[in-house]
Residue, then its C-alpha position, 0 to 999 in steps of 0.5 A: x278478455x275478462x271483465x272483474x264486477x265486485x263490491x270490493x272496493x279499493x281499500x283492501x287487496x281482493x281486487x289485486x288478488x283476483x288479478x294476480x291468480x288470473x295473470x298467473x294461471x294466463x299471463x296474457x289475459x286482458x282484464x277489464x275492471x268493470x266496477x269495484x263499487x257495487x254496494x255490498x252485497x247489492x246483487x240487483x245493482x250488479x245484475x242491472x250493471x252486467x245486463x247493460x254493459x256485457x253487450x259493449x264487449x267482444x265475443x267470447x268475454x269473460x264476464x267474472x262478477x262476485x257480489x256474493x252475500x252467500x259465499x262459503x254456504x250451499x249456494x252454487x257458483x255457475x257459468x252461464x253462455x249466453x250473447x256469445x259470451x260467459x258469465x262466472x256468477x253466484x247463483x243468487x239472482x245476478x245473472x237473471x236478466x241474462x237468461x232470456x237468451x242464454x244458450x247453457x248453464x253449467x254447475x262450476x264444481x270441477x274442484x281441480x281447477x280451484x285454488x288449493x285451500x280453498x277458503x270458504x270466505x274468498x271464492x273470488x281468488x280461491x274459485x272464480x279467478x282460477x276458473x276465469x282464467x282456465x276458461x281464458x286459456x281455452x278451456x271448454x265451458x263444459x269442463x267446468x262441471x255439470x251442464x244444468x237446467x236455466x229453469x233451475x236458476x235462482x232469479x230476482x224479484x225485479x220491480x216491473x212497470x204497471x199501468x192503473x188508473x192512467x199513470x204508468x208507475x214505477x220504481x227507483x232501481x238504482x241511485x248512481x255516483x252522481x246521485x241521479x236517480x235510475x227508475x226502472x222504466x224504459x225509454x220504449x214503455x214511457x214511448x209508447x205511454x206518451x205516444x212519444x209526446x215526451x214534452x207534455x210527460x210528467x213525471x212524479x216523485x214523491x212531492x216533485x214533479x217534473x213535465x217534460x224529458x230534456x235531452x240532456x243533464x245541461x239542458x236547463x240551469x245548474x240546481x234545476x230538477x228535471x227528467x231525461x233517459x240516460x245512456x242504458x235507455x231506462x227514466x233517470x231523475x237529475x239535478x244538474x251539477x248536483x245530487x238529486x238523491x240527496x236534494x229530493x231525499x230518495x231512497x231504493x224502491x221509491x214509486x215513479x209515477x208517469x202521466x200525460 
């Protein structure tokens, strides 16, 4: 199986161009789109993505993602084995929190398996459709180039958690479709704050605070503000039925500020 996450979109043919070369080179692939709608050239929102749902697939997936703002430069293209699974990645941050556990990295240069003219605008088609595929037909992840260092990959500077002055504070990491905004604060940090005293948590946003977490988006009434921990376990601030990021004005890197 192969999994496509990009910041395509649908409007143009890149998508379908990256299936068409799959499906030539391995006809009887499964391909799973993850997601066309990462905002472009968004690496962190792609990496908080694959970190999360790589661990819903079976072994042996392919996990192909291009946000790839460098494409055509001197940054290096890499597959990645690590959860029993590959990652076809730009090395440019995206894979950074899969390298805790990785096994391998490998420097995907084997021009062989690359599309011929490659264009400098288009690895998509031109190198990580052909090379997904190629893997998907059984071809072992060192012929793909050289097996590298992980020390030598490129990592993003993620916000992290800190605790000061009895708040635990944190940062808005992701605004989603529906605009609930996703902190980066874990279900297990906030636990472990509140002594899992989740009803006398409150939870501050700018001018807008919030005390207690409910269980789910319908628990109080529509329009009304509140906290909850959503599907991939991280601090989500909502409105039910509506935009929260929009009503509240949030933006990116906005502080999240817990206490008790």
């Amino acid at each position: 199986m192969i999994t496509l996450t990009t910041d395509f979109g649908l409007a143009d043919e890149y998508v379908g161009l990256m299936k068409g070369v799959i499906l030539t080179i391995c006809p009887s692939v499964r391909i799973v789109d993850l997601t066309h709608g990462i905002r472009p050239q968004d690496v962190r929102q792609a990496a908080l993505l694959i970190a999360s749902a790589h661990q819903y697939f079976p072994d042996h997936t392919i996990h192909v993602v291009v946000v790839d703002p460098g494409v055509g430069s001197a940054r290096r293209i890499i597959l990645l084995e690590a959860f029993d699974q590959f990652f076809l990645v730009p090395d440019n941050g995206v894979a950074s929190l899969l390298f805790k556990k990785a096994a391998k990295a490998y420097d995907v240069t084997e021009s062989s398996l690359f599309l011929h003219p490659t264009s400098n605008t288009f690895h998509g088609r031109d190198i990580f459709a052909p090379v997904a595929a190629h893997l998907s037909n059984g071809l072992p992840p060192d012929k793909t180039g050289m097996k590298i260092p992980l020390t030598s990959l490129v990592r993003l500077p993620l916000a992290r958690t800190w605790e000061k002055d009895n708040l635990l504070h944190g940062t808005v990491m992701d605004i989603d479709h529906f605009g609930n905004i996703i902190t980066n604060i874990r279900q297990k940090t906030a636990t472990r704050f509140c002594s899992g005293n989740f009803q006398k948590l409150s939870v501050s946003l700018g001018p807008h605070t919030i005390i207690g977490i409910m269980p789910s988006y319908d628990s109080l009434a529509p329009g009304t503000l509140l906290a909850l921990f959503n599907s991939r376990n991280f601090l989500e601030i909502a409105v039910n039925r509506q935009n929260a990021a929009e009503k509240l004005k949030v933006t990116l890197n906005d502080r999240v500020h817990l206490s008790i």
